[in-house]
C-alpha positions as CSV (number, residue, x, y, z in Angstrom):
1,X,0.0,0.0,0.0
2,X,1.3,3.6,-1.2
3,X,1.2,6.7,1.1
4,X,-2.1,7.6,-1.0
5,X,-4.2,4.6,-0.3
6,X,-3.0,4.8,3.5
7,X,-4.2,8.1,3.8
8,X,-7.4,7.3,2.1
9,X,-7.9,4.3,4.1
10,X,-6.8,6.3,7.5
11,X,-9.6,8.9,6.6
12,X,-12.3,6.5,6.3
13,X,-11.4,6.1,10.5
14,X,-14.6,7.5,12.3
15,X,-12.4,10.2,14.6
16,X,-9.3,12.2,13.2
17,X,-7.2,10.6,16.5
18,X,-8.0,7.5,15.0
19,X,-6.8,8.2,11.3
20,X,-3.7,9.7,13.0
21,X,-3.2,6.6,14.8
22,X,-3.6,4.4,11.5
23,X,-1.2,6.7,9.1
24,X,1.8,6.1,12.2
25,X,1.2,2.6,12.8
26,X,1.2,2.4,8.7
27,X,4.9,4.3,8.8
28,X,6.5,2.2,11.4
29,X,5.5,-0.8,9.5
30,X,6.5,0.6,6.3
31,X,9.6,1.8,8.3
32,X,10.6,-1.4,9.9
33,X,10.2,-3.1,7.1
34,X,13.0,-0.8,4.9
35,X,15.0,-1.0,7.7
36,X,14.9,-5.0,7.4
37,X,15.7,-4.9,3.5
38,X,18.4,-2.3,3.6
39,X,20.1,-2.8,7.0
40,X,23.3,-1.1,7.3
41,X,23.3,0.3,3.7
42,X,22.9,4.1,4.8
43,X,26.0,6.4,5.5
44,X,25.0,5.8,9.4
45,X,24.8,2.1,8.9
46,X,21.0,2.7,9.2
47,X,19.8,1.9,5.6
48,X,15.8,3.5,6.6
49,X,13.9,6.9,7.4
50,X,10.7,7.7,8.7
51,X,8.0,10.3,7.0
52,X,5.6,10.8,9.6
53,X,5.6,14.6,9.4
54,X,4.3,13.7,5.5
55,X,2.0,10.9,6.8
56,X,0.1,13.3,9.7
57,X,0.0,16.3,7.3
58,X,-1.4,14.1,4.7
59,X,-4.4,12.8,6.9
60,X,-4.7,16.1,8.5
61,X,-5.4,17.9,4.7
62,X,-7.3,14.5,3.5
63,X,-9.4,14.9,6.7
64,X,-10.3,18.8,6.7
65,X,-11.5,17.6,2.6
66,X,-13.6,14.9,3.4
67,X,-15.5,15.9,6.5
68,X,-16.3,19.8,5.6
């Protein structure tokens, strides 16, 4: 699943602290999982980032959309 269909999916959550909630348990799977493949690839030996600032501003714009 892309960021787009998370987002989508998070908003369909019936409370915005809910949807929140989905979008970061979504990126620390996502996360994990990177971190798994490329583990000790990255200049720190990390190999993985996070994007939860994208991820909470994305459900947080999706959200205001879909529930004027």
């Amino acid at each position: 699943m892309n960021i787009t269909l998370a987002v989508e999916k998070a908003c369909k959550e019936k409370t915005l602290i809910d949807a929140l909630t989905f979008i970061c348990v979504w990126e620390c799977e996502r996360a994990i999982n990177q971190a798994r493949f490329n583990y000790g690839s990255g200049a720190n030996g990390a190999g993985w980032d996070t994007c939860f600032r994208i991820c909470l501003e994305s459900v947080m714009n999706k959200w205001k959309e879909v529930n004027k």
